[in-house]
C-alpha positions as CSV (number, residue, x, y, z in Angstrom):
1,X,18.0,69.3,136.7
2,X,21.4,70.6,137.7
3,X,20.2,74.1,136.5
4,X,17.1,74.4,137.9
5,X,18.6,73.4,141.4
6,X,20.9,75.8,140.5
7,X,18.4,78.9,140.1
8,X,16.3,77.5,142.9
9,X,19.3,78.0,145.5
10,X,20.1,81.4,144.1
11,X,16.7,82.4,144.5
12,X,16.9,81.2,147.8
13,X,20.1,83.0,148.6
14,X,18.9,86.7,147.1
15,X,15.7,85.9,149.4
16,X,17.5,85.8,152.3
17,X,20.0,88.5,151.7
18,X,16.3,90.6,151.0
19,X,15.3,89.1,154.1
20,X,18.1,90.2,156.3
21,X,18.5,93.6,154.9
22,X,15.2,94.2,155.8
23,X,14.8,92.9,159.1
24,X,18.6,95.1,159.7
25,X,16.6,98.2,158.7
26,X,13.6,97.6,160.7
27,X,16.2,97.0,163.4
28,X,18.3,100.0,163.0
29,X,14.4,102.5,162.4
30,X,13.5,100.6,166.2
31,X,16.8,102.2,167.7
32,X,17.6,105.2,165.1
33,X,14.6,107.4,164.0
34,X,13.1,110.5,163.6
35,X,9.6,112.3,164.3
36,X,8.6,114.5,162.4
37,X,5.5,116.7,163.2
38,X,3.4,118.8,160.1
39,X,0.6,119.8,162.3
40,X,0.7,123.9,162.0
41,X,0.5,124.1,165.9
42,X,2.9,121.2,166.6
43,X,0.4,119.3,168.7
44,X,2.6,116.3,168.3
45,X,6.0,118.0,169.6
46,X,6.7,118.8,173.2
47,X,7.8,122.8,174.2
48,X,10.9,123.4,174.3
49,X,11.1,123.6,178.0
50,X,9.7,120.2,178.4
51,X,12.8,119.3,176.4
52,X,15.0,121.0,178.1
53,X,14.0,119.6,181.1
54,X,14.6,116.0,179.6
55,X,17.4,116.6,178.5
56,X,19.1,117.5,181.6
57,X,17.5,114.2,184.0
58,X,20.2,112.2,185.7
59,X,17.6,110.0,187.2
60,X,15.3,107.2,185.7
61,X,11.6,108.6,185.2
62,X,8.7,106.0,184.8
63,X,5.1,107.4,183.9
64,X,2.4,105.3,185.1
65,X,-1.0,105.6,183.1
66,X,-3.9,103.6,185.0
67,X,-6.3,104.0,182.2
68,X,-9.2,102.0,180.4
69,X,-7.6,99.7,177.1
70,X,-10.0,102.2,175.0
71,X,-7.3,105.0,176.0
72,X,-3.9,102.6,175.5
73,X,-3.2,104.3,172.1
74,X,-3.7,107.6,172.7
75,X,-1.8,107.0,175.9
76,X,1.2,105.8,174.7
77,X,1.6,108.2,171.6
78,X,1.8,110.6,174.1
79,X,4.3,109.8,176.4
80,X,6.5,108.0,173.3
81,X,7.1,111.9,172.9
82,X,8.7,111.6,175.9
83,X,10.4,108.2,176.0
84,X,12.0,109.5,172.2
85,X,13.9,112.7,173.3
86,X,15.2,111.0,177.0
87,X,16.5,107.8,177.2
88,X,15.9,108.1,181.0
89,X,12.1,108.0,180.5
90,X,9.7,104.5,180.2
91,X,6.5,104.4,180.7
92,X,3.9,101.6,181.2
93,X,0.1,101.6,180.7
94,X,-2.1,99.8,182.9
95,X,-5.9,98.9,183.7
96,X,-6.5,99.1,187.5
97,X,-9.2,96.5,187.2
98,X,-6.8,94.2,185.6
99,X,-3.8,94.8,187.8
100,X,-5.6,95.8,191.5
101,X,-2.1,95.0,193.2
102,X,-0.1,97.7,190.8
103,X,-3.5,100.3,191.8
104,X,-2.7,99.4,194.9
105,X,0.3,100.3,195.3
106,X,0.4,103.5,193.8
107,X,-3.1,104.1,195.8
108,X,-5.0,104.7,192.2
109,X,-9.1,104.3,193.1
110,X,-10.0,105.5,189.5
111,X,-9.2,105.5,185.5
112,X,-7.6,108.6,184.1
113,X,-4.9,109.0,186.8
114,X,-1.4,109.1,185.9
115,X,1.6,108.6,188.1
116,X,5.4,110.3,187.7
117,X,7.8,108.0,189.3
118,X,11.5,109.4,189.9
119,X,14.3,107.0,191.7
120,X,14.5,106.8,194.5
121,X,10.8,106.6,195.4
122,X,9.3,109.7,194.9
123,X,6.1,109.7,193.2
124,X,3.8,112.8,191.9
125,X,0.2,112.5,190.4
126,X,-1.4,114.3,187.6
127,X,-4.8,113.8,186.6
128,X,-4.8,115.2,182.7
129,X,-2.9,113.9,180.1
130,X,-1.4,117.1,179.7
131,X,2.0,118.1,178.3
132,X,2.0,121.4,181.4
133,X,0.5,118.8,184.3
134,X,3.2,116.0,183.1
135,X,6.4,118.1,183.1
136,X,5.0,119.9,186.3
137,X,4.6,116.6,187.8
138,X,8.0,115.5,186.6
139,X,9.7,119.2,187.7
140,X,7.7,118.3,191.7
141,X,9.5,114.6,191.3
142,X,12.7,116.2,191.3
143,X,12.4,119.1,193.0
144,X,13.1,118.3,197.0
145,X,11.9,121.7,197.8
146,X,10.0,124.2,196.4
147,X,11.4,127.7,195.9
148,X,9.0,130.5,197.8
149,X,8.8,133.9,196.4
150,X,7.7,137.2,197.7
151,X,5.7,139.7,196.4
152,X,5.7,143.0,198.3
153,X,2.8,145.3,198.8
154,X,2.1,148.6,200.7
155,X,3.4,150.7,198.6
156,X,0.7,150.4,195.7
157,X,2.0,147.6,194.1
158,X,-0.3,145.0,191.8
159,X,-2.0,142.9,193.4
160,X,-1.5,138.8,192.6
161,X,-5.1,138.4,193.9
162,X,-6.4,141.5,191.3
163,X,-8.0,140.0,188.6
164,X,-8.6,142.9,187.0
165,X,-7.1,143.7,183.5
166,X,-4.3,145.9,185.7
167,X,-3.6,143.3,188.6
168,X,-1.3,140.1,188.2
169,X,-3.6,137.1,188.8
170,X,-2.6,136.1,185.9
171,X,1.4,136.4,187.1
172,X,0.9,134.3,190.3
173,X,-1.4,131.7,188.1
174,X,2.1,131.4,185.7
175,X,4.4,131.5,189.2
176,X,2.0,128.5,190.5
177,X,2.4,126.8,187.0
178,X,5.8,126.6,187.2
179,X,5.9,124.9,190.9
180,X,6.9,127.8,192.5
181,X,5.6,128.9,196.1
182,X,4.5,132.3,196.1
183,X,2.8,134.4,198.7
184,X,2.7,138.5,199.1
185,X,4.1,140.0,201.7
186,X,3.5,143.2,204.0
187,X,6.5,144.1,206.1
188,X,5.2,146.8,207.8
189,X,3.2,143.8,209.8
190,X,6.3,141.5,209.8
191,X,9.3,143.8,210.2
192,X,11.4,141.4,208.3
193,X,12.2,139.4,204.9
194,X,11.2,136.0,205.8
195,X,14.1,134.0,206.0
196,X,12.7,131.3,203.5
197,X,12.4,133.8,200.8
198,X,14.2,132.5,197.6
199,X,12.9,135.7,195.8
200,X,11.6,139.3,196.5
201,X,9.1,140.9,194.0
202,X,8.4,144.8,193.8
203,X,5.7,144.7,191.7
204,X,5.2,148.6,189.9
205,X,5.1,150.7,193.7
206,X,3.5,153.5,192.9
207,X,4.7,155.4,196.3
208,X,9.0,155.8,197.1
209,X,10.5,153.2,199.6
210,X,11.7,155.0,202.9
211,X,15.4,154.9,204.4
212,X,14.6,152.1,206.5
213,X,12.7,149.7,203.9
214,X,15.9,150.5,201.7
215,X,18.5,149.3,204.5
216,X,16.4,146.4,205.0
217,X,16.5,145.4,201.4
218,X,20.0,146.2,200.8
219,X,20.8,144.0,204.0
220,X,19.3,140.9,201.9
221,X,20.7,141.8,198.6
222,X,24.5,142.1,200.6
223,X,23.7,138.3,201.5
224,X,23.1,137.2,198.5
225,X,19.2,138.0,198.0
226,X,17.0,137.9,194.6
227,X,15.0,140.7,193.8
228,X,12.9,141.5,191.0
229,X,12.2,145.6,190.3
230,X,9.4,146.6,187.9
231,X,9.1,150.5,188.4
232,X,6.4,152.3,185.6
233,X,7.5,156.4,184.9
234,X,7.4,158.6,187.6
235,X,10.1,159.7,190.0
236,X,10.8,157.5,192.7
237,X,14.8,158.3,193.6
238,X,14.8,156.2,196.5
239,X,14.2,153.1,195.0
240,X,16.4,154.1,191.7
241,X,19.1,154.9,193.8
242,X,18.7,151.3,195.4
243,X,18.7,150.2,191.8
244,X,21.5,152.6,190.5
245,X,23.7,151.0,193.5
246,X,23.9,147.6,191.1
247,X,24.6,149.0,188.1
248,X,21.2,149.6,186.5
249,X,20.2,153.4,185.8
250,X,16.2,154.4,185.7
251,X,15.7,157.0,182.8
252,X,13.3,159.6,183.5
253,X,11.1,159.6,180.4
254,X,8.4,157.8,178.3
255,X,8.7,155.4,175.6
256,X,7.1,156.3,172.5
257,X,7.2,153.9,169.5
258,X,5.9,153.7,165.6
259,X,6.1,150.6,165.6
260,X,3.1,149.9,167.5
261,X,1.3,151.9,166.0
262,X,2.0,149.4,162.9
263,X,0.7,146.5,165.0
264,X,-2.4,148.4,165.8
265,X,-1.7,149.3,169.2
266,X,-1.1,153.3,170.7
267,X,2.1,154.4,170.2
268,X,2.8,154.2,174.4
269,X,3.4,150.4,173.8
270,X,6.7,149.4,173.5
271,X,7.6,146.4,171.1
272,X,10.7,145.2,172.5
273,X,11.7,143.6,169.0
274,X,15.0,142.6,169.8
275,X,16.9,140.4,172.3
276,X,20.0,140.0,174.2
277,X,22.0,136.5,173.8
278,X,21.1,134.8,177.6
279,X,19.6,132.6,179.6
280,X,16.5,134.3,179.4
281,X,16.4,135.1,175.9
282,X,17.7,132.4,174.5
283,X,14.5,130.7,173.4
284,X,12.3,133.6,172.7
285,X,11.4,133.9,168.9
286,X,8.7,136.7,168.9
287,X,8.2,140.2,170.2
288,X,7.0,141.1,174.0
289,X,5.3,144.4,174.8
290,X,5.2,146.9,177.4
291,X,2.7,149.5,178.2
292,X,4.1,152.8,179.3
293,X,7.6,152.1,179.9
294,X,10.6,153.8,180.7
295,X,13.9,153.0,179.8
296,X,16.9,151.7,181.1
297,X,20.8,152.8,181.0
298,X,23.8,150.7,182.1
299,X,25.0,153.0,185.4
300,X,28.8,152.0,184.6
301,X,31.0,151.5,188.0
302,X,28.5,151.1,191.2
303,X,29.0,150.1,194.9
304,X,28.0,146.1,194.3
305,X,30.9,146.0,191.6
306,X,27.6,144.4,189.9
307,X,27.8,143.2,185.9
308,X,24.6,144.8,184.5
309,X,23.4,143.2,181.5
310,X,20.7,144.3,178.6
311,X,17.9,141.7,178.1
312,X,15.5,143.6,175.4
313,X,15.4,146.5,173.5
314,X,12.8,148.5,171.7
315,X,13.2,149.5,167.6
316,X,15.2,151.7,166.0
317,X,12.4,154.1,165.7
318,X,11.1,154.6,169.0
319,X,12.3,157.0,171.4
320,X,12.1,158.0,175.3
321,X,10.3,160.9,175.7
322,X,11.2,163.4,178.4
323,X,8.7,166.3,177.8
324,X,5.1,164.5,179.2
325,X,3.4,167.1,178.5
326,X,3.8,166.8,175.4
327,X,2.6,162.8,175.8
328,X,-0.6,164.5,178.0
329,X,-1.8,167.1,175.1
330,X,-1.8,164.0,172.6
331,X,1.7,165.5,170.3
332,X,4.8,164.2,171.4
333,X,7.4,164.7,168.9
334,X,11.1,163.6,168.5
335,X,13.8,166.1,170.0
336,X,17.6,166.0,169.0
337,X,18.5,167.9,172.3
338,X,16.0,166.4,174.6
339,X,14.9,163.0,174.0
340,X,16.5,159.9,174.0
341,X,17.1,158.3,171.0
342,X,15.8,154.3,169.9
343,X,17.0,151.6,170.2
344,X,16.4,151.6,173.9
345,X,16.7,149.2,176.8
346,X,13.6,148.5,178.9
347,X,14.7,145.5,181.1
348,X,18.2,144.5,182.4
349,X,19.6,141.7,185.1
350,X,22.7,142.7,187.3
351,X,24.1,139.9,189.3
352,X,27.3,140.5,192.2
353,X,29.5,139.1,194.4
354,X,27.9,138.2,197.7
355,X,28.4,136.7,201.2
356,X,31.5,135.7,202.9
357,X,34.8,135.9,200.8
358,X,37.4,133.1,199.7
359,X,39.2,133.3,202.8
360,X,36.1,133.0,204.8
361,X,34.6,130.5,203.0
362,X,35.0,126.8,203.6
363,X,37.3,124.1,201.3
364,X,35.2,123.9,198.0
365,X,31.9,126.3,198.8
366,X,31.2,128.5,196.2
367,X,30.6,132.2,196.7
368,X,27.2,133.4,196.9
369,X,25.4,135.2,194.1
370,X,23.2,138.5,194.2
371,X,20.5,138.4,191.4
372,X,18.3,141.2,190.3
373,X,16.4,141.8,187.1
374,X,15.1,145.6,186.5
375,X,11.8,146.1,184.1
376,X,11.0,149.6,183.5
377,X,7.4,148.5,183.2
378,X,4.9,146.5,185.4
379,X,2.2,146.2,182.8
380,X,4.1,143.7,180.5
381,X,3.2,141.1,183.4
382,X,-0.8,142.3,184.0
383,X,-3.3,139.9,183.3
384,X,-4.3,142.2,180.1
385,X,-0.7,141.9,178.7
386,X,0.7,138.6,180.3
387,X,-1.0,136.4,177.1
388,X,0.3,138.5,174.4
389,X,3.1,137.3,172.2
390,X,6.4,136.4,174.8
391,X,5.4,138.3,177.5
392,X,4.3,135.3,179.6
393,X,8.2,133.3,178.9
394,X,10.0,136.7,179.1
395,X,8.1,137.2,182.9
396,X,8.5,133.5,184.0
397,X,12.3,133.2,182.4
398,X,13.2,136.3,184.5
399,X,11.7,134.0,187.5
400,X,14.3,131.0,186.6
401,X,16.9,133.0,186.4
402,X,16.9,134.8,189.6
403,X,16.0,131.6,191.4
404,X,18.8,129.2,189.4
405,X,16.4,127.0,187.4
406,X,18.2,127.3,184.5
407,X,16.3,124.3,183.1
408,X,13.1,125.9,183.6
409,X,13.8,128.6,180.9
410,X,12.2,127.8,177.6
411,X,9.3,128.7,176.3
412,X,6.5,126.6,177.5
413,X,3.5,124.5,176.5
414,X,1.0,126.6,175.4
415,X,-2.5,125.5,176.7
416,X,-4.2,123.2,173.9
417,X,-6.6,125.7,171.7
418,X,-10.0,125.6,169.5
419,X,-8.8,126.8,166.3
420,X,-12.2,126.6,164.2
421,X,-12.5,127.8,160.4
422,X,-14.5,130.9,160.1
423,X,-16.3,131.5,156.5
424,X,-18.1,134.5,155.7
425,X,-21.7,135.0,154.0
426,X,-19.8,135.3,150.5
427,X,-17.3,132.4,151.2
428,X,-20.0,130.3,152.2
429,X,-22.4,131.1,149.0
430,X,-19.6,130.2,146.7
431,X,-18.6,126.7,148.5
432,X,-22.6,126.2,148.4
433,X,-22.6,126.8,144.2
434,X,-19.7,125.7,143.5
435,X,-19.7,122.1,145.2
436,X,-23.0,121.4,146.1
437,X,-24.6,123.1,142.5
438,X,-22.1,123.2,139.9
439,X,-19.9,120.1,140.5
440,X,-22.9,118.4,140.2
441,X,-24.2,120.0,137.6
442,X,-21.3,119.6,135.1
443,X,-20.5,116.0,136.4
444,X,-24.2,115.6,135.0
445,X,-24.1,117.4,131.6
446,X,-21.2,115.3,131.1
447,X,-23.3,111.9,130.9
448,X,-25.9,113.6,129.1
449,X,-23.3,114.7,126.3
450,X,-21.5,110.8,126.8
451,X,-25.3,109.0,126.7
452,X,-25.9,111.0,123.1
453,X,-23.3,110.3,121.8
454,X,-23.5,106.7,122.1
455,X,-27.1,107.0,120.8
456,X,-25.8,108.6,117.3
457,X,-25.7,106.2,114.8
């Protein structure tokens, strides 16, 4: 008797050690786990941007999703993606019907609405449970203004209304995307920079800048202005002497490179296969092209005392062509003596010194900082070339930079896409003959050869 009472309250004692273990580890997986997505397109893993911009709140975030309880599930999977890599983000799911005072107060007349609260009281609304709307929504929360940028025409520059495949619609649609304010501008009707421009684009000019456009801009850039400078081939020694002034030095020539021609494109497309280490670059993992670039040269001491930086470079193989002739009559070859040699750099930033100095400047203000990034190419951000590979980031990154959103330089959510398996005539006659006839088939012959074999005596 004394044994088996003995056995029983062992038993008991390894049950509950079991018992404890477990409900520790269940305990410590609530608090301390990892997700892991195997999806090719990692439709269960927010951009890096997103997380970057989680990463760096210092204020509590609450989504609100006033949904039916049909949608609960899919609801919170989602924004658990967000709750897991902030600790500053909760969210709450709630039906309207159910909870009229919460709808209420949030002024929600209808399902599929979702809220973005950020302390203290500010309050953004998207209306697709989208990874692009919710970060946008969250990036509007926090944001207590919106940054405007410029884009200046008159001188043949795209156009951000063009949609053709040369314009940048396309451009303004990714500016809009990422909550900037953006707007062109024609200053031979204003007479002025508008004193709320955070940002100045020169989109590819076609014609030069005159003396007094060129004071006017250098006035801005002196007080600490952003400009962003994509020039195509073709002289223009105004404007590159503006440019030349900061440090950055417009080559006059073509680039030519093999490798496209690899990737199935003209050789006149430049693959700019490798990256500086920067802001911009940092999270960029595939190529970006340019169509009929020039290249860039650092232009060593300048007036702005300006640090010019590389951002991307083109191959080994490629070179910058100076005869275009050559380029016109269809066989452009390498010169030694003439041509300028790959790798070579087709888009730089240059940043200065600007505004009053320390001994005009109050107790603890910071100097002001001139930003400019050069592109010697304004296809790379046309609607025809803004999708392909990381021209979109590289274009919008540039745009962070100059404005000081560092944490809006990632690469971003890519819009959800219909990925559907294509067969062809031959791939679809063997799946037909070899699953739907001959699986069949031999599962049959088998019980034919099983059913006489039994029969034997």
């Amino acid at each position: 008797m004394k044994l088996s009472t003995g056995r029983a309250l062992s038993l008991a004692g390894y049950t509950l050690v079991v018992l404890l273990i477990i409900g520790l580890a269940n305990l410590i997986s609530y608090h301390q786990y990892t997700r892991v997505d195997l999806t090719v397109e990692g439709k269960h893993t927010l951009s890096p941007q997103t997380k970057k911009i989680l990463a760096a709140l210092d204020r509590k975030v609450t989504l609100l999703a006033f949904v039916q309880p049909s949608q609960n599930r899919d609801v919170a999977d989602f924004f658990e993606l967000y709750a897991y890599n902030s600790d500053k983000v909760t969210y709450e799911i709630i039906d309207p019907v159910k909870s009229p005072g919460k709808a209420k107060k949030y002024n929600v007349i209808s399902y599929n609405t979702f809220v973005v609260e950020v302390e203290p009281e500010r309050r953004e609304v998207a209306q697709n449970l989208e990874e692009r709307e919710l970060t946008g929504a969250i990036i509007k929360a926090l944001t207590e203004k919106q940054k405007k940028i410029y884009a200046l025409t008159g001188h043949g520059e795209r156009g951000l209304e063009d949609q053709k495949p040369l314009g940048w619609a396309g451009a303004k649609a990714g500016i809009l995307s990422d909550l900037y304010e953006v707007e062109t501008l024609n200053w031979f009707e204003t007479g002025k920079i508008p004193d709320d421009a955070d940002l100045l684009i020169i989109p590819g000019p076609k014609d030069d800048f005159q003396d007094a456009e060129l004071d006017r801009l250098r006035e801005y850039l002196a007080d600490g202005g952003k400009l962003m400078i994509a020039l195509d081939p073709g002289k223009r020694p105004k404007l590159e002497g503006l440019v030349k002034d900061y440090g950055v030095l417009f080559s006059d020539d073509m680039i030519l490179d093999p490798l496209s021609q690899r990737l199935g494109f003209e050789p006149l497309v430049a693959t700019v296969s490798s990256y500086e280490k920067g802001p911009i670059t940092r999270d960029l993992a595939t190529v970006s092209f340019l169509t009929v670039a020039r290249s860039l040269t650092h232009a060593g001491e300048n007036k702005a005392s300006a640090q010019a930086l590389p951002i991307g470079a083109t191959a080994q193989q490629s070179w910058g062509e100076t005869d275009m002739d050559s380029i016109e009559k269809g066989n452009p070859t390498f010169s030694e003596s003439d041509d300028l040699p790959g790798p070579l750099t087709v888009a730089m930033t240059s940043e200065w010194k600007a505004g009053p100095g320390r001994g005009e400047r109050r107790i603890g203000e910071e100097q002001n900082k001139g930003r400019m990034v050069v592109v010697g190419d304004s296809d790379f951000a046309s609607n025809a070339m803004l999708g392909m590979a990381a021209n979109r980031d590289l274009f919008l990154n540039m745009i962070s930079w100059l404005l000081e959103s560092e944490a809006r330089i990632a690469v971003r959510a890519k819009a959800p896409e219909f990925n559907p398996i294509m067969f062809t005539d031959e791939q679809i006659n063997r799946i037909f003959w070899g699953s739907v006839v001959m699986i069949p088939v031999m599962v049959a012959g088998v019980g034919f050869f099983v059913l006489f074999r039994r029969r034997r005596p």
